[in-house]
Every structure is written in C-alpha cells, then in structure tokens.
N, C-alpha and C positions, 0 to 999 in steps of 0.2 A: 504494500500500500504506500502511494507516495504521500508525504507532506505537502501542503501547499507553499506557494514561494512566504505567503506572510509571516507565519510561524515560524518558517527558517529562518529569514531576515530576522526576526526576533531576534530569538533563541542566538544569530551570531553576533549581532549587537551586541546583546546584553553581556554574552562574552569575553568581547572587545573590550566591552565598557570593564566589567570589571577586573580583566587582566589589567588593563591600564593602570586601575585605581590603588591593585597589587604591585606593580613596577613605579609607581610615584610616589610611594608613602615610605620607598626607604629614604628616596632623595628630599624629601622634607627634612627629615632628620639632620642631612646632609654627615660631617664630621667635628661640630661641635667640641665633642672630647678631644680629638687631636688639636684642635686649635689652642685649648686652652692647656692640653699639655705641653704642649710647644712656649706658650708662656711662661707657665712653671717651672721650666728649667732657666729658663733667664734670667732666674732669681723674683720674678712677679708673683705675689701674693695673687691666687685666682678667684676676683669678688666679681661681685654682679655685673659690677661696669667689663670686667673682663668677658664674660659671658656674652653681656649685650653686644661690646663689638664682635664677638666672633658670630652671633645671630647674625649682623648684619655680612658677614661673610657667607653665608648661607645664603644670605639672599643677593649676592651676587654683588651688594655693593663694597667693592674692595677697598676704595679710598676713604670711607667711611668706615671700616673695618681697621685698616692702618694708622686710620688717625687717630681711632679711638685710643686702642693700644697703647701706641707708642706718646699718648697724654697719659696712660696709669704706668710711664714706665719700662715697654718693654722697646728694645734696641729696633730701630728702622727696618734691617735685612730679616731679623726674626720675626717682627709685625706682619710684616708680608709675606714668609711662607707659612706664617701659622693661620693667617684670611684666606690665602689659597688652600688651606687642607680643611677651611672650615668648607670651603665653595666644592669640595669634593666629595662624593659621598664612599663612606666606607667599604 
C-alpha cells in the first residue's frame, strides 16, 4: 500500500526539523569552559564578567569578547584564543 505524497512530506519534514534542532543545540553551548579555562591559566580569577565575555564569544562577537577580557585582566594574545575556543563548539 502506498502513502500518499502529504504524509510523507510530513513525516520528512518533521524529521529535518528535528534533526536540525539535535545538531544546533550542541553549538548553543558552543565552548564556554574552554574559554574560561584559557583565562584561568593567565593567572584571571574566573567571575561572571569573565563568563559574560566568553558568552559573547559564542555568539560570534569577538571584539567584544576580547575586550571584555582583557578589561578583567587577561593578556591580549590569550583574550583572543580563548573568544575563538568560546566561538567553537566542542
């Protein structure tokens, strides 16, 4: 017995849809932890401001991410790979 095309179209929609929704909700997270471990070793206490700029490296704004950083402290060259490992996801 065949399916009609509607129900298929569903049915692979809906599957699109939520694979999608399974392959985008690692990269929300993004790498967070590595960011702010990468602080930590610089000698940066890891407080909230720390946190908040590496969020912003998640979300793709790096120079906002750098700056924040490197206002609580941590060294230029290190601000910036530790905003790139936030902008990556683990």
């Amino acid at each position: 017995m065949l399916m009609s095309a509607r129900p298929t179209g569903f049915l692979t929609g809906l599957t699109l849809a939520l694979g999608g929704v399974a392959l985008a909700a690692p990269a929300a997270h993004a790498d967070i932890p590595a960011c702010t471990k990468m602080v930590q070793q610089t000698g940066v206490e890891v407080s909230d401001a720390v946190t908040k700029a590496c969020t912003l490296g998640v979300h793709n704004d790096l120079r906002g991410c750098v700056s924040a950083l490197t206002a609580v402290g941590a060294p230029g060259g290190a601000a910036t790979g530790a905003c790139r490992a936030a902008a990556n996801p683990p």
